[in-house]
C-alpha positions in Angstrom: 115.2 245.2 168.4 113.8 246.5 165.0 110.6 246.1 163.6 110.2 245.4 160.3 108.0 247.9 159.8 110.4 250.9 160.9 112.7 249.1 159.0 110.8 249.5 155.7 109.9 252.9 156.6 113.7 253.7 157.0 114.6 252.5 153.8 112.2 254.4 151.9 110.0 251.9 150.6 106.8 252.5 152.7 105.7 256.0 154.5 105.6 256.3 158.5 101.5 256.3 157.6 101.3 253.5 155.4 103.1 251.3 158.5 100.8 253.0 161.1 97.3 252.4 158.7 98.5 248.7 158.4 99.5 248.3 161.8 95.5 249.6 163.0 94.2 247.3 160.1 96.6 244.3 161.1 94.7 244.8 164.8 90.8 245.4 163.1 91.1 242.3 161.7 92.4 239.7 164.4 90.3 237.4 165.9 89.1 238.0 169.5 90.4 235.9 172.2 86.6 235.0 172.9 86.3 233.5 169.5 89.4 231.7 169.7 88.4 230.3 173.1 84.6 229.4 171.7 86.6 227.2 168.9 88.9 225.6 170.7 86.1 224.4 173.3 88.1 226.2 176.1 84.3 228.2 176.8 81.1 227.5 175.9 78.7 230.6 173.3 77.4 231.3 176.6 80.5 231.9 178.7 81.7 233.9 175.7 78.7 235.5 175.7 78.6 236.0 179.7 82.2 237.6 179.9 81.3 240.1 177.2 78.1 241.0 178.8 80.3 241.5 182.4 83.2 243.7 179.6 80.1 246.0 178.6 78.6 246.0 182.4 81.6 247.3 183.5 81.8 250.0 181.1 78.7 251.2 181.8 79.4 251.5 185.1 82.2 253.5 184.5 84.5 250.4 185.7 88.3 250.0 184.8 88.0 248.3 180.8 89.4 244.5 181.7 90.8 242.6 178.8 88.5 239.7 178.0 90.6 236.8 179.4 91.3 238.9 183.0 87.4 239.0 183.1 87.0 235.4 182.1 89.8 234.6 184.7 87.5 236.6 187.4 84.7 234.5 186.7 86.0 230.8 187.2 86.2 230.3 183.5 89.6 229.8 182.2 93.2 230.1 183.8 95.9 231.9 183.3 97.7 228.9 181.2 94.6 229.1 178.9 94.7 232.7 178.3 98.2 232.5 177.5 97.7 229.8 174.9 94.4 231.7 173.4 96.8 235.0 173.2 99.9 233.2 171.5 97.4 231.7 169.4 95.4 234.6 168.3 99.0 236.0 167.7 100.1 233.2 165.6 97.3 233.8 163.6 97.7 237.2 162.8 98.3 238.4 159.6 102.0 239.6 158.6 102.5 243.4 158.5 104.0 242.7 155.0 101.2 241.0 153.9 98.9 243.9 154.6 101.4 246.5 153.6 101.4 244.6 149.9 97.5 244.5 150.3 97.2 248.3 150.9 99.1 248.8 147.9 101.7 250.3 149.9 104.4 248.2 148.5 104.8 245.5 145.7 105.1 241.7 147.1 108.4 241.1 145.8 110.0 244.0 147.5 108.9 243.0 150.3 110.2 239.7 150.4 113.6 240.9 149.7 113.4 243.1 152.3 111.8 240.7 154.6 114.9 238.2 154.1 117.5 241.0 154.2 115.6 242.3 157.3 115.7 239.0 159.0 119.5 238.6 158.5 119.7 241.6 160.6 120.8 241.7 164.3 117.6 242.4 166.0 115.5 241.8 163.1 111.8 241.1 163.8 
C-alpha cells in the first residue's frame, strides 16, 4: 500500500517535512471522539465530561493513558459498535492530507489533484 503522501514526497513535489508537518496538523485539528459522541446524542456533556475527568485521573495517578472510548466502554457508557461508528466517523471527517498540504503552501491545488487522480489509478494507491 502507498500513501499518498510518500507518494508526493517521492515525486518531488512536497518535502519529507512538509508531509510529516501536515500529517501532525491533519491530527491537531480532528474532532475528539467525545465531541462526536456529545453530537450525535450517543453521551450526554456530562458523560463526556465524566470520561475525561476519569482520562486525566488516571494520568495523575500514573495509570496506563486509555483512549477515550476504552474508558467510556469501562464505564457502562457506550459499546464497542458505538465506538467503532464514532472512530469511522471522526475519520470520515477528517481533512484530506492534500487539502492541508495546498493550505500549508506546500503545494499548489492543481498539482495536487493531478497527482491525486494519477495516484489513485495506482495499485495500492491510498
Amino acid at each position: 500500500m502507498i500513501y499518498f503522501g510518500y507518494y508526493l514526497a517521492e515525486r518531488g513535489l512536497v518535502t519529507a517535512a512538509q508531509v510529516l508537518e501536515a500529517l501532525e496538523r491533519q491530527h491537531s485539528e480532528r474532532i475528539p471522539i467525545g465531541e462526536f459522541a456529545r453530537r450525535t446524542g450517543k453521551l450526554t456533556d456530562d458523560q463526556v465530561l465524566a470520561v475525561l475527568n476519569r482520562q486525566e485521573s488516571d494520568k495523575e495517578k500514573g495509570a496506563e493513558s486509555k483512549p477515550f472510548g476504552q474508558i467510556a466502554q469501562e464505564m457502562g457508557l457506550l459499546n464497542e459498535q458505538d465506538i467503532v461508528a464514532l472512530l469511522e466517523e471522526q475519520a470520515f471527517r477528517r481533512k484530506p492530507l492534500g487539502e492541508v498540504l495546498v493550505e500549508m503552501g506546500a503545494i499548489d491545488k492543481a498539482t495536487m489533484e493531478r497527482e491525486f487522480a494519477v495516484f489513485s489509478r495506482l495499485p495500492g494507491g491510498r
